[in-house]
N, C-alpha and C positions, 0 to 999 in steps of 0.2 A: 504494500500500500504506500502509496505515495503522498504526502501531504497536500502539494499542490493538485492536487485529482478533488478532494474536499470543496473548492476555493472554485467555483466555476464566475461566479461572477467577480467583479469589482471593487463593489462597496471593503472597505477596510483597508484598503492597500493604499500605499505612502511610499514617496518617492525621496532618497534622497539622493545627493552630489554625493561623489568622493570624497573621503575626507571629513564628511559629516559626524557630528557624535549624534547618536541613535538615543542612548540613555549612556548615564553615567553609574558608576559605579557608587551606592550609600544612596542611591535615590529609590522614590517609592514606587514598583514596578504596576502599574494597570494594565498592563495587555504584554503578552507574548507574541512573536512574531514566525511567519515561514518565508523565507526567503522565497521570492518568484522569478527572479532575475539579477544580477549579478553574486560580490563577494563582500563580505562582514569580516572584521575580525575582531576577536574576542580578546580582550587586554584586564589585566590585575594589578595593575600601577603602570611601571612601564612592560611588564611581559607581555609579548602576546603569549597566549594559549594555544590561541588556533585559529583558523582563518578557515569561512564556513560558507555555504556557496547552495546555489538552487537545489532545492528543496530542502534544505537544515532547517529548524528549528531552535530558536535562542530566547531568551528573559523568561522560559517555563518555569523556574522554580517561582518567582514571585507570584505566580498564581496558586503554586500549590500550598506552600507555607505561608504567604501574606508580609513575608522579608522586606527588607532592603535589597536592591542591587547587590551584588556577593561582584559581579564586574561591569565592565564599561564594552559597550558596542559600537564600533566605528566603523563608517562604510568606506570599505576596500576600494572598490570601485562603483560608478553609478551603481544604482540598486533599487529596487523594485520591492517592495517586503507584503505581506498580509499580516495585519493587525488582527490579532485576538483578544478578547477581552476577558474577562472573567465571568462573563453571563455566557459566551458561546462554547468557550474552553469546556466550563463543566454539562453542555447541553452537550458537545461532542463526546465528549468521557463518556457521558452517558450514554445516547443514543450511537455510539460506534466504537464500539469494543476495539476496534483494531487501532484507532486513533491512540487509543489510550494507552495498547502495548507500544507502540509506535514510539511516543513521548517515554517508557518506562526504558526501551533500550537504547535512546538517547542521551537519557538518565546516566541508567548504566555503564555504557562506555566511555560518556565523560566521567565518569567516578574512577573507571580501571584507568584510564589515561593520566589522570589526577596521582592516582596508588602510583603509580609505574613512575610519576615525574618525581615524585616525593622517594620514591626508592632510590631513584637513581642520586638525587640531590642527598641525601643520606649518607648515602656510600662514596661521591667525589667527600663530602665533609670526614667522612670517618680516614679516606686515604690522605688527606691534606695532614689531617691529623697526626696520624701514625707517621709519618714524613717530616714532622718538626720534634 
Protein backbone atom coordinates (compact mmCIF):
# COMPACT_ATOMS: atom_id res chain seq x y z
CA UNK A 1 0.00 0.00 0.00
CA UNK A 2 1.18 3.12 -0.89
CA UNK A 3 0.27 6.30 0.96
CA UNK A 4 -0.15 8.50 -1.95
CA UNK A 5 -3.00 5.96 -3.47
CA UNK A 6 -5.06 7.25 -0.05
CA UNK A 7 -4.73 11.03 -1.27
CA UNK A 8 -6.67 11.09 -4.75
CA UNK A 9 -7.73 14.46 -4.52
CA UNK A 10 -6.05 17.98 -3.52
CA UNK A 11 -7.49 19.40 -0.73
CA UNK A 12 -4.53 19.40 2.04
CA UNK A 13 -1.48 19.58 0.06
CA UNK A 14 1.12 22.51 0.51
CA UNK A 15 3.78 23.47 -1.43
CA UNK A 16 7.00 24.45 -0.52
CA UNK A 17 10.56 26.01 -2.07
CA UNK A 18 13.69 24.47 -1.38
CA UNK A 19 15.17 25.26 1.56
CA UNK A 20 11.98 25.99 3.25
CA UNK A 21 11.49 24.83 7.02
CA UNK A 22 8.40 22.78 7.03
CA UNK A 23 8.06 22.69 11.00
CA UNK A 24 10.60 23.03 13.50
CA UNK A 25 11.88 21.10 15.92
CA UNK A 26 10.07 21.88 20.02
CA UNK A 27 7.02 23.02 18.09
CA UNK A 28 3.55 21.87 18.44
CA UNK A 29 2.90 19.38 15.75
CA UNK A 30 -1.10 19.57 14.08
CA UNK A 31 -0.91 17.58 11.11
CA UNK A 32 1.59 14.93 9.70
CA UNK A 33 2.54 14.96 6.31
CA UNK A 34 3.11 12.24 2.85
CA UNK A 35 5.30 13.60 0.80
CA UNK A 36 3.63 13.73 -3.16
CA UNK A 37 6.55 15.02 -4.84
CA UNK A 38 9.80 15.95 -4.37
CA UNK A 39 12.61 15.40 -1.07
CA UNK A 40 12.56 16.41 2.86
CA UNK A 41 15.15 16.11 5.15
CA UNK A 42 14.95 15.23 8.58
CA UNK A 43 17.51 17.21 10.94
CA UNK A 44 18.07 17.14 15.07
CA UNK A 45 20.03 20.21 15.54
CA UNK A 46 22.44 20.32 12.87
CA UNK A 47 22.25 16.26 11.98
CA UNK A 48 20.57 15.30 9.36
CA UNK A 49 18.97 11.98 9.84
CA UNK A 50 17.67 11.37 6.75
CA UNK A 51 16.47 12.77 3.62
CA UNK A 52 13.00 11.27 2.75
CA UNK A 53 11.30 11.46 -0.70
CA UNK A 54 7.70 10.58 -2.48
CA UNK A 55 5.67 8.70 -0.60
CA UNK A 56 7.46 8.81 3.01
CA UNK A 57 5.71 9.91 5.66
CA UNK A 58 7.11 12.58 8.40
CA UNK A 59 5.72 14.63 11.83
CA UNK A 60 3.44 11.07 12.70
CA UNK A 61 4.52 10.97 16.07
CA UNK A 62 2.80 14.21 17.07
CA UNK A 63 -0.35 12.97 16.35
CA UNK A 64 0.04 9.86 18.12
CA UNK A 65 1.49 11.14 21.46
CA UNK A 66 0.27 14.98 21.29
CA UNK A 67 4.43 15.89 21.79
CA UNK A 68 6.47 18.49 20.61
CA UNK A 69 8.48 18.38 17.54
CA UNK A 70 11.35 15.51 18.62
CA UNK A 71 12.88 17.28 14.98
CA UNK A 72 12.89 19.92 12.20
CA UNK A 73 11.63 19.26 8.53
CA UNK A 74 13.22 21.06 5.75
CA UNK A 75 12.45 20.81 2.03
CA UNK A 76 15.26 19.40 0.03
CA UNK A 77 14.04 20.29 -2.96
CA UNK A 78 10.68 21.83 -4.38
CA UNK A 79 8.07 19.60 -2.73
CA UNK A 80 4.79 18.87 -2.90
CA UNK A 81 3.43 17.40 0.60
CA UNK A 82 -0.35 16.17 1.86
CA UNK A 83 -1.29 17.54 5.17
CA UNK A 84 -2.83 15.30 7.79
CA UNK A 85 -4.58 16.32 10.51
CA UNK A 86 -5.53 14.62 13.59
CA UNK A 87 -9.25 14.26 12.65
CA UNK A 88 -8.24 12.39 9.30
CA UNK A 89 -5.15 10.52 10.80
CA UNK A 90 -7.23 8.70 13.35
CA UNK A 91 -10.43 8.35 10.71
CA UNK A 92 -7.68 6.58 8.55
CA UNK A 93 -6.31 4.32 11.44
CA UNK A 94 -9.59 3.42 11.69
CA UNK A 95 -11.28 2.87 8.69
CA UNK A 96 -7.88 1.37 6.87
CA UNK A 97 -6.10 -1.04 8.72
CA UNK A 98 -3.30 -1.05 6.31
CA UNK A 99 -2.61 2.79 6.78
CA UNK A 100 -2.02 2.19 10.09
CA UNK A 101 0.42 -0.91 9.70
CA UNK A 102 1.85 1.21 7.16
CA UNK A 103 2.76 4.28 9.65
CA UNK A 104 3.74 1.25 12.55
CA UNK A 105 6.67 0.04 10.20
CA UNK A 106 7.62 3.58 9.46
CA UNK A 107 7.67 3.77 13.10
CA UNK A 108 9.69 0.87 13.29
CA UNK A 109 12.44 1.33 11.03
CA UNK A 110 13.03 4.71 12.13
CA UNK A 111 13.55 3.39 15.66
CA UNK A 112 16.04 0.38 14.22
CA UNK A 113 17.82 3.08 12.28
CA UNK A 114 17.98 5.35 15.52
CA UNK A 115 19.38 1.80 17.67
CA UNK A 116 21.83 1.12 14.98
CA UNK A 117 23.11 5.10 14.84
CA UNK A 118 23.29 5.13 18.78
CA UNK A 119 25.33 1.72 18.58
CA UNK A 120 27.45 2.79 16.39
CA UNK A 121 28.17 6.29 18.20
CA UNK A 122 28.64 4.13 21.27
CA UNK A 123 31.32 2.03 20.09
CA UNK A 124 33.42 5.13 17.92
CA UNK A 125 33.11 6.70 21.89
CA UNK A 126 34.15 3.51 23.68
CA UNK A 127 37.25 3.13 20.88
CA UNK A 128 38.30 6.88 21.31
CA UNK A 129 38.28 5.84 24.76
CA UNK A 130 40.31 2.83 25.09
CA UNK A 131 42.81 4.99 22.79
CA UNK A 132 43.76 7.65 25.36
Amino acid sequence: MKFDNIFTDDSGSKSFAAGSIIFEKGTKGEEMYVIKDGEVDIFIEDCRLETISRDDIFGELCLIDQESRIASAVARTDCVLQAINKRRFLFLVQETPLFAIRVMKVLADRLRRVDLLLAKWELEKATRSAGT
